[in-house]
N, C-alpha and C positions, 0 to 999 in steps of 0.2 A: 636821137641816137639809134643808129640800126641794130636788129637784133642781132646776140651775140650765135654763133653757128654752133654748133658740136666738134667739130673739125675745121683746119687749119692747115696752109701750106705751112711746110718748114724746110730748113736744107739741114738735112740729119747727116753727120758725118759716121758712115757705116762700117769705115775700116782706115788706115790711115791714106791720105790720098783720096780717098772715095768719097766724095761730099753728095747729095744727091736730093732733089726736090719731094718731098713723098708729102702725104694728108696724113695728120698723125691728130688726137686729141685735142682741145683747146685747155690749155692750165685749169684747175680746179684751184678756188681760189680759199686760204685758210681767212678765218677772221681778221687778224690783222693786217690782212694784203689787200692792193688792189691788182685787176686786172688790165693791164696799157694793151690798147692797140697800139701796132711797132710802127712808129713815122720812116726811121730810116736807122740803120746800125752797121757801124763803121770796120772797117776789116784791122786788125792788129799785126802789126809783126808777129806777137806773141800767137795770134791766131792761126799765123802762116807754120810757125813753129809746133803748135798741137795738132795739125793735121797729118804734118809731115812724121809726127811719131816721137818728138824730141824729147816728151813727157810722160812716155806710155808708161798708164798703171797709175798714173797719179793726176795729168791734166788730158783727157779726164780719165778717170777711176773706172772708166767702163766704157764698153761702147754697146748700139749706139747713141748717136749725143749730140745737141744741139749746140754747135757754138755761137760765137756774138755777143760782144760785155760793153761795148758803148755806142748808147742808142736812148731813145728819144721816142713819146709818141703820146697820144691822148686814153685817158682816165676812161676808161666804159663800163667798170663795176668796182663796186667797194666791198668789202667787208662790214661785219655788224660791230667790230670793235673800231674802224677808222673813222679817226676825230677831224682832224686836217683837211686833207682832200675829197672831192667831190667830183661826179661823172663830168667830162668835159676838159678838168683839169691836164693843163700840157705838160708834163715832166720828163727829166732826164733821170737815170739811174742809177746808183751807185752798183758795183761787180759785189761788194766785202759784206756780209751781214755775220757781227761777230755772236760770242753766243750772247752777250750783255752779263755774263756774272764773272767773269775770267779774271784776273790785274787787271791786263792789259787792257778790256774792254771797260771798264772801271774807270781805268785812268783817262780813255778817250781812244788810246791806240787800237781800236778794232779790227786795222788791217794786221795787226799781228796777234788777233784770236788765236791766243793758249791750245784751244780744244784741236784746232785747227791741224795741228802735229799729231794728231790722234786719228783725225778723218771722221771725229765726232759728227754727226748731221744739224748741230746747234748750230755751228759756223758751216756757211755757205758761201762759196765763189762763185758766182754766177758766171759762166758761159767758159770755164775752166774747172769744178766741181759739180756745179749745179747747172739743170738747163737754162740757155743763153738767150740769144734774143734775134738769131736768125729765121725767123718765123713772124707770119701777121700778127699774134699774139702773144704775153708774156705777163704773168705774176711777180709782183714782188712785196716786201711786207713795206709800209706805208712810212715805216722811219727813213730808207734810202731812195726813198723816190723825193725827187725835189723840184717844185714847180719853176717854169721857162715864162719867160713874158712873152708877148704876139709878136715883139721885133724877132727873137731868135728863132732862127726856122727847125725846123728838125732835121736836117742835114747839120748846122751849125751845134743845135745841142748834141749829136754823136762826138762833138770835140770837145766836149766839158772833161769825159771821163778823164782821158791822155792830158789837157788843159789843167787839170784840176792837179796831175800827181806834178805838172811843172810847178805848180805853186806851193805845195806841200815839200819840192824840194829847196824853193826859193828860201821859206822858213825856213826847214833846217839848214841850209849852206850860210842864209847872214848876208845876202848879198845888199851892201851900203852903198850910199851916197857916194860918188865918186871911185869906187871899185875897178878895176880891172878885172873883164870877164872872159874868159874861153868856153863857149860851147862847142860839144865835140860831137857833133854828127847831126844832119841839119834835117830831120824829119819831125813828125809832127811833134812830141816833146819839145825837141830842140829849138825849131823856130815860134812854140810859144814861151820857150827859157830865154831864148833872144829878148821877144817882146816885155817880159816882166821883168828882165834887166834894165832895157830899157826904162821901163815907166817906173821904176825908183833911183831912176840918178845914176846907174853905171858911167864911167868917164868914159869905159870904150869895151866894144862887145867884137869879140872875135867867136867867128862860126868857120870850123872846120868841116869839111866835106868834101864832095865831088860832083861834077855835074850842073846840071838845071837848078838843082838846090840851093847851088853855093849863088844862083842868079837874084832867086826868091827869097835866100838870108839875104842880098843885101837892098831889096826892094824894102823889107821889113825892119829896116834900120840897123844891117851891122855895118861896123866901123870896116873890120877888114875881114878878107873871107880869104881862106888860106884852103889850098886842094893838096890834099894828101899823098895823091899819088907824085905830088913833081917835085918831093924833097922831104926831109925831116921833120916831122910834123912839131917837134918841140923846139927845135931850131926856128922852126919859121914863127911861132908865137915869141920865143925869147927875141928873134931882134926885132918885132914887131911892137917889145914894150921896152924898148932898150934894154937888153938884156934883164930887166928882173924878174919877167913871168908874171900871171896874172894873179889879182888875189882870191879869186873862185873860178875851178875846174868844174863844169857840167858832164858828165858823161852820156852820151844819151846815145850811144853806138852799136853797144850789146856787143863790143869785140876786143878779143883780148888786148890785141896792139892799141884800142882808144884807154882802153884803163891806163895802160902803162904814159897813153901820152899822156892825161889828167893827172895824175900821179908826175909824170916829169915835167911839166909846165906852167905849177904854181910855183911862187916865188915864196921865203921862207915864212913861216908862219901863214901859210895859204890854206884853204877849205876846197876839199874834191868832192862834190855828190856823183855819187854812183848809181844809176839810173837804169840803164840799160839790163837785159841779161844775155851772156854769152850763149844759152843753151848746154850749159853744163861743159863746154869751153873752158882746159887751167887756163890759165893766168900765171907766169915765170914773173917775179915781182924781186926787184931787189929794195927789202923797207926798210931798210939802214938809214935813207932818210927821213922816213916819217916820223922817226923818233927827234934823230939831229936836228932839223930843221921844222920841228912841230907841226909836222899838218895835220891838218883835221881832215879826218874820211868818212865819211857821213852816207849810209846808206840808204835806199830813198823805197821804199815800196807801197804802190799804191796814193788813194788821196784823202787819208781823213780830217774830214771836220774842214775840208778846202772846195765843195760844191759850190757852198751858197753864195761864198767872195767871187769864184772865178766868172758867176753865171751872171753876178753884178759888172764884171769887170767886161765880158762879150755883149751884154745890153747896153753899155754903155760907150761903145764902141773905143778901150781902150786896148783890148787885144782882138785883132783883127784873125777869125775864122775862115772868112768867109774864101779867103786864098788860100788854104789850106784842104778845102773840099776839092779834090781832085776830077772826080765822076761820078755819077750814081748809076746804079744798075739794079734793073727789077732782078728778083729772087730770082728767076731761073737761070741769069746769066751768074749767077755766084759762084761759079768756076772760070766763067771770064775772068770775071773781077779778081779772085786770087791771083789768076794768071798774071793780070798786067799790072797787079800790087807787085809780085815777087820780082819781076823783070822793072820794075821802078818804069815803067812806058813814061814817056814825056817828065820823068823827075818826079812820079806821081808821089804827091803825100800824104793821102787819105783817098781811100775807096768805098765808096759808101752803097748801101744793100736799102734798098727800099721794098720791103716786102706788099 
């Protein structure tokens, strides 16, 4: 293993909009962390969303600031309390470290760390509170690092994180054998929600979208692929199940109008996971029938206690990543890469940062 340096590129985002390549320190590492060299870390919607400002004062809490929360890379130091992993080790990351004495952390929920509403430093969000992983190097404490086998490459573990919160929504939404499914917005969430529909038995998986997307939902096995812009997005799933609507709504859009279509196009007694975020976008909702018609709304945030399944599930080549890596880019062009993430270039669904 080569020696670790003092200094490290990073892309420190200075101002909103201002992202920029500088040498800044290499993490100091506490007892119970290790220190990963960065393989590669994937660009987020949500990422495009805190640059632009849509969070200020809270994602993040200051500037400047490194972003980057799903990523991938090799083990080069440990701490004197790490039991587990060892130098060499390939892992991917978890963003959430709750503070572990909370309910919610107790109970297992620690993407909804108590302390967390406080801005306590016990709960950390990596590359949204806490420094992220846009950079050659990165600490984290050794419970959310989770080791990758030699098949997954480290562009492919950058989709665990986004991967992981699909599976955590699949639990909670209940999607069965034989199901009727709509997903509503066909990016990396959504076309691994497709794929996990698929592999427990949905009867028929409908992905809504537009574009090059709606090309790649139906290479990855949806039934029918319905574009937004040429008609009534709940219309077109209703007579697409003869009129009853599906029995699980994905949302994975982050836009007012996909809520309301999830919301209007399960059929009665249906489950809506909400997935996406509008960026503090209302939402005009008429819930008159969520009551009459019992549906369940199931809010979806983050992926706990869903790494270790989904990283089984990409080794073992049940959910298909590897078309989902859209391009990689060395560090410097990490303003390209935004670029041709937010303009979606070629339908792109993940842009990946290889420091």
């Amino acid at each position: 293993m080569a020696e670790i340096p003092s200094t490290m590129r990073a892309a420190v985002t200075y101002d909103f909009n201002d992202i920029r390549v500088a040498e800044v320190p290499v993490p100091e590492i506490e007892p119970d962390e290790a220190l990963v060299r960065v393989g590669a870390c994937g660009i987020c919607g949500t990422d495009l969303k805190i640059v632009s400002g849509v969070y200020k004062g809270v994602w993040p809490p200051e500037l400047p600031f490194i972003q980057g929360h799903e990523w991938g890379g090799t083990v080069v130091k440990v701490g004197a309390n790490v039991k587990k992993l060892k130098i060499g080790d390939r892992v991917v990351a978890e963003n959430h470290k709750g503070c572990g004495q909370c309910i919610m952390c107790r109970r297992g929920k620690y993407n909804l760390c108590e302390v967390a509403r406080t801005r306590d430093k016990a709960y950390k969000l990596y590359g949204h509170t806490a420094p992220g992983a846009f950079a050659e190097y990165a600490s984290r404490p050794e419970s959310i690092l989770h080791v990758i086998p030699d098949n997954v490459t480290f562009e492919e573990g950058a989709i665990v994180n986004q991967g992981a919160m699909s599976l955590h929504a699949y639990r909670r939404c209940r999607i069965e054998a034989g199901d009727m499914v709509a997903v509503i917005g066909p990016g990396l969430v959504g076309l691994i929600t497709l794929q996990l529909a698929r592999a427990v038995g949905a009867d028929r998986v409908i992905v809504v979208g537009r574009g090059p997307r709606l090309d790649l939902a139906r290479e990855l096995g949806a039934d029918v692929v319905i574009d937004y812009t040429v008609g009534d997005t709940v219309k077109q799933i209703r007579d697409a199940t003869g009129g009853i609507g599906v029995d699980c709504a994905f949302e994975c859009a982050g836009t007012p109008a996909a809520v309301n279509s999830a919301l209007g196009c399960v059929r009665r007694g249906g489950r809506v996971a909400l997935i996406g975020m509008t960026g503090n976008k209302p939402v005009e909702l008429n819930t008159d029938r969520i009551p009459l018609d019992e549906i369940d709304l199931f809010g979806v945030r983050s992926s706990p206690n869903a790494y270790p399944e989904l990283i089984k599930l990409i080794a073992a080549g049940k959910i298909n990543v590897r078309k989902l890596v859209s391009r990689v880019y060395p560090l410097e062009e990490i303003n390209d890469a935004f670029d041709a993430f937010r303009k979606r270039e070629g339908g792109a669904i993940r842009m990946v940062i290889q420091p």
